[in-house]
C-alpha positions in Angstrom: 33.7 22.7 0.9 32.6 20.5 3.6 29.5 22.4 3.8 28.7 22.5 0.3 29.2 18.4 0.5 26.9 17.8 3.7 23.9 19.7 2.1 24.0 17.4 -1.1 24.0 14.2 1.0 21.2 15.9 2.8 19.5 16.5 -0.2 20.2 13.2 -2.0 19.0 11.7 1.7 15.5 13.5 1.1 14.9 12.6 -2.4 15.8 8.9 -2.6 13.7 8.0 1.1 10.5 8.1 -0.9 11.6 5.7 -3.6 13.4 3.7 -0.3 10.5 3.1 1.5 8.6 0.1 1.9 5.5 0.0 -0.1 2.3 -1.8 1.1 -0.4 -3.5 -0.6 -3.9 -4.1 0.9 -6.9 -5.6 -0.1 -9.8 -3.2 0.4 -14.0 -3.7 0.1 -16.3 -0.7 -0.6 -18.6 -0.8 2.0 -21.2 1.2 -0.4 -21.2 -1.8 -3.0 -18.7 -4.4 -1.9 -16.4 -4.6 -4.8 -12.5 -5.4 -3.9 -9.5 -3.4 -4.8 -5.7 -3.4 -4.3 -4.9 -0.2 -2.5 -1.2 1.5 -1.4 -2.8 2.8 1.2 -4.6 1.5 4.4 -8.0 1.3 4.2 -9.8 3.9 7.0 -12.3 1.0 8.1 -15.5 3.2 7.2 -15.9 3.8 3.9 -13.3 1.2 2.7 -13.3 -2.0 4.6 -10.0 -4.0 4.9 -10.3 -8.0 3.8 -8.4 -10.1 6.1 -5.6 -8.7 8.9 -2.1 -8.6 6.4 -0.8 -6.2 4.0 1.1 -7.8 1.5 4.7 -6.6 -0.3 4.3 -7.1 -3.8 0.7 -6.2 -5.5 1.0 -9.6 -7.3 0.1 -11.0 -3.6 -2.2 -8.7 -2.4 -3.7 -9.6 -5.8 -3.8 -13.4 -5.5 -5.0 -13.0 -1.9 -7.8 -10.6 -3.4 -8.8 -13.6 -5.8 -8.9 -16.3 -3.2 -10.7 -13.9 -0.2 -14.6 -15.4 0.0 -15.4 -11.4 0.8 -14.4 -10.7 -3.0 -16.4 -13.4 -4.6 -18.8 -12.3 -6.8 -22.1 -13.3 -5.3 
């Protein structure tokens, strides 16, 4: 019994931590044609360039930081 109960914590422990963990948003560049994204995942810094030094926790902030960045403005 008791081990039949510990492995279905540990198993409800492993598939809930994904949908636990904290999700980031940054704002990324192209290096190849400078257009700006909002991207979960950290930009490597050589093919994707990030724009400013934050990440941001919702994706409507990373957005509005996207918007007001002088690096995103269309040109």
């Amino acid at each position: 019994m008791y081990r039949k109960l510990l492995s279905a914590a540990i198993l409800v422990a492993f598939a809930t931590a994904p949908a636990l963990a904290a999700t980031e948003y940054f704002v990324a560049q192209k290096a190849s044609d400078k257009t700006c994204s909002v991207a979960t995942t950290k930009p490597d810094g050589k093919t994707v360039m990030m724009v400013g030094k934050t990440s941001y926790k919702t994706e409507a902030e990373a957005t509005a930081a996207m918007k007001a960045a002088a690096d995103c403005k269309k040109k």
